[in-house]
C-alpha positions in Angstrom: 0.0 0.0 0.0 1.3 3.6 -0.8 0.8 6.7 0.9 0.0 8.2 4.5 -3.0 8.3 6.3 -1.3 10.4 9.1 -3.5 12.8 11.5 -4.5 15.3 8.7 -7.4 17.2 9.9 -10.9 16.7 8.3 -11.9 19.9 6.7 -15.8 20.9 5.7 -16.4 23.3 3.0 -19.6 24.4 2.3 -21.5 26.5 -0.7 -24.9 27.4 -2.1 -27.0 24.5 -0.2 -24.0 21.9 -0.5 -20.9 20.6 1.1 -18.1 18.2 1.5 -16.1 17.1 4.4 -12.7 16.6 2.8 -9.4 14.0 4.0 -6.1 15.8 2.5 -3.9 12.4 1.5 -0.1 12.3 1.0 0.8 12.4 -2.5 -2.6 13.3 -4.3 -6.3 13.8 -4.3 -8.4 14.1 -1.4 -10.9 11.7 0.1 -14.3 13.4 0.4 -17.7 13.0 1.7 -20.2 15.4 -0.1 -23.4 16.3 0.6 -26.6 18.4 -0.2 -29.2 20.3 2.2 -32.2 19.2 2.3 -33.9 22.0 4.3 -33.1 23.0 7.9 -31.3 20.6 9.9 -31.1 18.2 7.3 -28.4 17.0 4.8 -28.3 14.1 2.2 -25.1 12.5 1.8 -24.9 11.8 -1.6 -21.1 10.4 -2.6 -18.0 9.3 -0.9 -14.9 9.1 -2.3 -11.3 7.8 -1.8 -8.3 7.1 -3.8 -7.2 3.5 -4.9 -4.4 3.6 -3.2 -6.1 4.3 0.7 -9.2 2.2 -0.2 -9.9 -0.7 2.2 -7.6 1.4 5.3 -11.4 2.6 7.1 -10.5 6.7 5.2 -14.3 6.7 4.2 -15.6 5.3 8.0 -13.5 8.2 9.4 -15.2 10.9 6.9 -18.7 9.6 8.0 -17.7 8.9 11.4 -16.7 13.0 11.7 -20.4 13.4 9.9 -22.3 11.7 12.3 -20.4 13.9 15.2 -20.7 17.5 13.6 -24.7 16.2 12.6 -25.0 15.8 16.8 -22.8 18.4 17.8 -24.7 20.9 15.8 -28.3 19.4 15.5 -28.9 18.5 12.1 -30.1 14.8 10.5 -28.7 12.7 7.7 -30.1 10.8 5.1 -27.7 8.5 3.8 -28.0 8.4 -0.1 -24.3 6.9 -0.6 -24.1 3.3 -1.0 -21.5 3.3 1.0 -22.9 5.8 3.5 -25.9 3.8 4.0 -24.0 0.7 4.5 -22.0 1.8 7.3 -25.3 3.3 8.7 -26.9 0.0 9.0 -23.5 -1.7 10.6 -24.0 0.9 13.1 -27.4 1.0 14.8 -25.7 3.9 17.3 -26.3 6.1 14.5 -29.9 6.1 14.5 -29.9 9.0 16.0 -29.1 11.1 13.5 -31.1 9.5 10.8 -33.6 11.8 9.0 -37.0 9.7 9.8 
């Protein structure tokens, strides 16, 4: 496997009713987790995405991991439109708090 993971900070960047939280990598493109509002206190994740080369080293559970914390830190719900998003909402049930009903 190439490249670092390290401690890089998580970032979110938001514009016009959308928004991404965003992994800086070692040596190339960002992992991202990008999303669209859906109304007051509520977002739709909508795509997740991670280079080859960190794929299958948990970078995508750490960008919805930091999703589900901002959504209860600041109050808003998710509704998981990502396959991959939705997937690791249904492996953790602890979530379901911050599932849009």
């Amino acid at each position: 496997m190439t490249g670092n993971i390290g401690d890089e900070e998580i970032m979110l960047e938001r514009a016009g009713g959308k928004g991404a939280w965003i992994l800086p990598l070692a040596g190339g493109q960002p992992a991202r987790l990008t999303f669209v509002e859906r109304g007051s206190g509520h977002i739709a994740i909508d795509y997740s995405f991670v280079p080859p080369s960190f794929r299958g080293r948990g970078v995508a559970l750490r960008l919805v991991r930091r999703a589900v914390e901002d959504a209860r830190s600041q109050g808003f719900r998710i509704t998981p439109l990502c396959g991959y998003v939705a997937a690791e909402f249904r492996r953790h049930p602890e979530w379901s708090d911050v599932v849009a009903g």
